[in-house]
C-alpha positions as CSV (number, residue, x, y, z in Angstrom):
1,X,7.3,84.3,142.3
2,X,8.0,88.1,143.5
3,X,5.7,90.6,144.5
4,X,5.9,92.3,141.5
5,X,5.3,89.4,139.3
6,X,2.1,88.4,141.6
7,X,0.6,92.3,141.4
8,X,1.4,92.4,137.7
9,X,-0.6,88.9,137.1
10,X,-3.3,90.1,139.1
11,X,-4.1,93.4,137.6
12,X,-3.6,91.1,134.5
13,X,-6.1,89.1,135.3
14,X,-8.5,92.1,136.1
15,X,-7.8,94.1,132.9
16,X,-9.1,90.7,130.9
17,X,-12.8,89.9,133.3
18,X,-13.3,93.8,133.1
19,X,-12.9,93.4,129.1
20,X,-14.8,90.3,129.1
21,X,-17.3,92.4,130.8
22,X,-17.5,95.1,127.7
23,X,-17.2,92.2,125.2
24,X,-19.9,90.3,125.9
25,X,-22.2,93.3,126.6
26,X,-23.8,92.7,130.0
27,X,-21.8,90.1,131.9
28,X,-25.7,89.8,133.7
29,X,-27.1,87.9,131.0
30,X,-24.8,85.0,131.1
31,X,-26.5,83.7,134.3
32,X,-25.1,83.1,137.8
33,X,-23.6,79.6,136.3
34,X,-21.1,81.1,134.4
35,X,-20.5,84.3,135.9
36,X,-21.0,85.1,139.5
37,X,-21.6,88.4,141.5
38,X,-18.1,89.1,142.5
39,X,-17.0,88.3,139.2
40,X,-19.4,91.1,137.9
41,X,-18.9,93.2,140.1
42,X,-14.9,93.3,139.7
43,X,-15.5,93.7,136.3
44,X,-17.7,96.5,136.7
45,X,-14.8,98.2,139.1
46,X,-11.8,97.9,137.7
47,X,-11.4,100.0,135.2
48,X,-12.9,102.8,136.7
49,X,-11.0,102.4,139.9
50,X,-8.1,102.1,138.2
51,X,-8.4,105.4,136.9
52,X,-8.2,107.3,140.2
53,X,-5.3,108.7,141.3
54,X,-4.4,110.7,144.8
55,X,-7.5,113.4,145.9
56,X,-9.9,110.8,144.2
57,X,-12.7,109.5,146.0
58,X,-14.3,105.9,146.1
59,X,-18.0,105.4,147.7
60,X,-19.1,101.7,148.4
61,X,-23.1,103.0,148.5
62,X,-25.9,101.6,149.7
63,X,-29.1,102.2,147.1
64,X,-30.5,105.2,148.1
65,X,-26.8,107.0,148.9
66,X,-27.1,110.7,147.6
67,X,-25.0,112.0,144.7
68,X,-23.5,115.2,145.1
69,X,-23.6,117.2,141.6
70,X,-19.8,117.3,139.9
71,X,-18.8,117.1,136.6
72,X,-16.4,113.8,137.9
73,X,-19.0,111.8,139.6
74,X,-19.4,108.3,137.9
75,X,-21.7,105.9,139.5
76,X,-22.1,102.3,139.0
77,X,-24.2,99.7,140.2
78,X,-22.9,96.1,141.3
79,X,-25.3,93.0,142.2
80,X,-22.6,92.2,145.3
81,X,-22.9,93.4,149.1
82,X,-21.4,96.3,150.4
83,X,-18.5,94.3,152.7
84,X,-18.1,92.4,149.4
85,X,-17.7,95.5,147.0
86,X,-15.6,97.1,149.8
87,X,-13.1,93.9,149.7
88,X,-12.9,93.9,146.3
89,X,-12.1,97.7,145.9
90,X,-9.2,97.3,148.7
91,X,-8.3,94.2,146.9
92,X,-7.6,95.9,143.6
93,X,-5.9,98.7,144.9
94,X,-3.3,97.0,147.0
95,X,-3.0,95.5,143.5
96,X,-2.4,98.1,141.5
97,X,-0.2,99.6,144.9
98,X,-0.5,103.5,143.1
99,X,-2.6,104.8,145.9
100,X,-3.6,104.1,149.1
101,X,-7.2,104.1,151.5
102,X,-8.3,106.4,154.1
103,X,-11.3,105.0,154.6
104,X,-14.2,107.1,156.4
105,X,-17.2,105.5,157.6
106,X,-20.5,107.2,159.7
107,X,-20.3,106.5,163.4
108,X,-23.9,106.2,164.0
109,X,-23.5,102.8,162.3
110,X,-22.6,101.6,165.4
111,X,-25.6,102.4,167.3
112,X,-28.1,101.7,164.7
113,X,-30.3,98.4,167.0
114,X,-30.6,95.2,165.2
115,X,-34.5,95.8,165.4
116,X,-34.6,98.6,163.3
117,X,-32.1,97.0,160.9
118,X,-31.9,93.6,160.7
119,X,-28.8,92.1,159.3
120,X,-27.0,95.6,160.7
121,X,-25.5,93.1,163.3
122,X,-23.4,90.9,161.2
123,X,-22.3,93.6,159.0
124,X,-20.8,95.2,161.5
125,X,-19.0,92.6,162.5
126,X,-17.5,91.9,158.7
127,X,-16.7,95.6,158.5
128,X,-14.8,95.5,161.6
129,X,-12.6,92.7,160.4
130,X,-11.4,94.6,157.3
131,X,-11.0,97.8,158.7
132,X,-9.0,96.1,161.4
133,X,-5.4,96.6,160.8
134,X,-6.3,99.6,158.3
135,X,-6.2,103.9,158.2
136,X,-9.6,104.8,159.2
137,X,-12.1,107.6,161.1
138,X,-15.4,107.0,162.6
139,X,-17.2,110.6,162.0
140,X,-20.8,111.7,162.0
141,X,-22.1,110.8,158.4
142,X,-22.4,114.8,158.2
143,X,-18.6,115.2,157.9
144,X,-17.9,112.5,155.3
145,X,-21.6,114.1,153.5
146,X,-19.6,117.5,153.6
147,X,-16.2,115.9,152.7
148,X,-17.6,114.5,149.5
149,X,-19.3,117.5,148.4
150,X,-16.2,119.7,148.6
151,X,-14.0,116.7,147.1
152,X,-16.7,116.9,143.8
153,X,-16.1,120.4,143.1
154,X,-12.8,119.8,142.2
155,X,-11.9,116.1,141.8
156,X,-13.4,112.8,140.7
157,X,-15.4,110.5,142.9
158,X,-16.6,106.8,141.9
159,X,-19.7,105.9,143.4
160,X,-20.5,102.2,143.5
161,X,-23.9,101.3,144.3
162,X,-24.3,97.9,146.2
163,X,-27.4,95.4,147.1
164,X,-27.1,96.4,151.0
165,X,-29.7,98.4,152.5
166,X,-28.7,99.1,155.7
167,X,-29.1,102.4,157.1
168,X,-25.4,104.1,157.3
169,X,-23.9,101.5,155.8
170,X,-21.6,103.4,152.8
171,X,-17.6,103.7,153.3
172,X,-16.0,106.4,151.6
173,X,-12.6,105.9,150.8
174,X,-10.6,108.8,150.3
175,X,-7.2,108.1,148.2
176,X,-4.0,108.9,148.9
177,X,-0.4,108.2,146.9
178,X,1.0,105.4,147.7
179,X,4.8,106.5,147.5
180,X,4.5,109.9,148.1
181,X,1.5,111.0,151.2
182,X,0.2,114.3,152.5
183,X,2.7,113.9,155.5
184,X,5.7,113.9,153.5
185,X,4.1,116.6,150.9
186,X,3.4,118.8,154.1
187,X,7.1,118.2,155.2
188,X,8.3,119.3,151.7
189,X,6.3,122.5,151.5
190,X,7.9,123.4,154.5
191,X,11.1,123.4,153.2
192,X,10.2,125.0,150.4
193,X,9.1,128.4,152.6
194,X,12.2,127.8,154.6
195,X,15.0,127.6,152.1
196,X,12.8,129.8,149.2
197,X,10.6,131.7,150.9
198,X,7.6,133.4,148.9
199,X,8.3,137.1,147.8
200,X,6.0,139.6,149.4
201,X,4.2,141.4,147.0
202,X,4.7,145.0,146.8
203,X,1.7,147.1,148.3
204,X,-1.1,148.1,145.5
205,X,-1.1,151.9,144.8
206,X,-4.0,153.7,143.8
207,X,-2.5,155.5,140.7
208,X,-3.2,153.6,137.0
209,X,0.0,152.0,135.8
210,X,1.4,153.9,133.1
211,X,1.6,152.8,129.4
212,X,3.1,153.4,126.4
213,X,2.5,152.4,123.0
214,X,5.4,152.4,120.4
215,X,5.4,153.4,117.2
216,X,6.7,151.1,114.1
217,X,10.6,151.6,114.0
218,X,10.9,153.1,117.2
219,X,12.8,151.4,119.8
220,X,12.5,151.7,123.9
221,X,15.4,153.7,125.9
């Protein structure tokens, strides 16, 4: 079986648990038995994540995250962890293979003390092993809080609310084509102003442009 074949029978498989999900209402009521967390909480991802395109944004949340105001803010809620949403969102999207991460998480999570957080410890250690390998910054959560609000004024961003509640725990992941990135975009432009430069505009004057209105019949010199 080829790559393609495998990426087309997974997003298969996610396009049919997400519309499970709508059919049967509230996948929650079926009980952990039949349905479990992850299960739910693909179901609940997918098809907004598959929505996104490059510029998008994708926040795996802790509770109590801020929203920044935008008409393309969605937020959900899943009953899975935040290392378990997070795999699940870079699971479906080297899926799908349209866009790439650049994942962004707050560097003071790595100085937060196990006594003022318990269980900060361990995640940690999971988040390390799927960042490892992966495009990513460590910035003050001020930057990424800034970078979000710019990115709403002007593009969507999925918030997905987890069970974590860990102090600095949220990953923003900021998407990025998957065939086609800013690199070879910024390389492009450049040629663009190289071989076509832009016109310079001709210098505004301060008398009133003049008109002229015709008259039925008449025609211009």
């Amino acid at each position: 079986m080829n790559l393609s074949t495998t990426r087309y029978l997974h997003k298969a498989a996610a396009v049919l648990t997400a519309a499970a999900a709508v059919f049967c209402g509230s996948c929650q009521q079926l009980g952990p038995n039949i349905v479990g967390d992850i299960d739910i909480t693909r179901a609940k991802i997918a098809p907004n994540l598959l929505q996104l395109g490059a510029r998008n944004w994708v926040v795996v949340a802790d509770p109590a995250y801020p929203l920044p105001a935008g008409v393309g803010v969605v937020s959900i809620t899943v009953p899975a962890n935040t290392v378990d949403t997070f795999r699940e969102v870079l699971d479906l999207l080297e899926i799908e293979g349209a866009v790439v991460p650049r994942i962004w998480v707050s560097h003071e999570l790595s100085v937060v003390p196990e006594e003022r957080a318990p269980g900060i410890t361990q995640h940690r250690q999971e988040l390390e092993k799927l960042l490892l390998g992966r495009f990513h910054y460590a910035v003050n959560s001020r930057v990424i809080d800034m970078q979000l609000a710019q990115a709403a004024k002007d593009f969507r961003i999925l918030y997905i609310r987890t069970s974590t509640r860990l102090p600095y725990s949220s990953i923003a992941i900021e998407l990025d084509s998957g065939y086609w990135n800013s690199d070879a975009e910024a390389e492009v432009q450049q040629r663009v102003q190289k071989f076509y430069p832009m016109p310079i505009p001709a210098p505004a004057t301060d008398t009133a442009p003049v008109t002229t209105t015709e008259l039925p019949g008449m025609i211009s010199a």
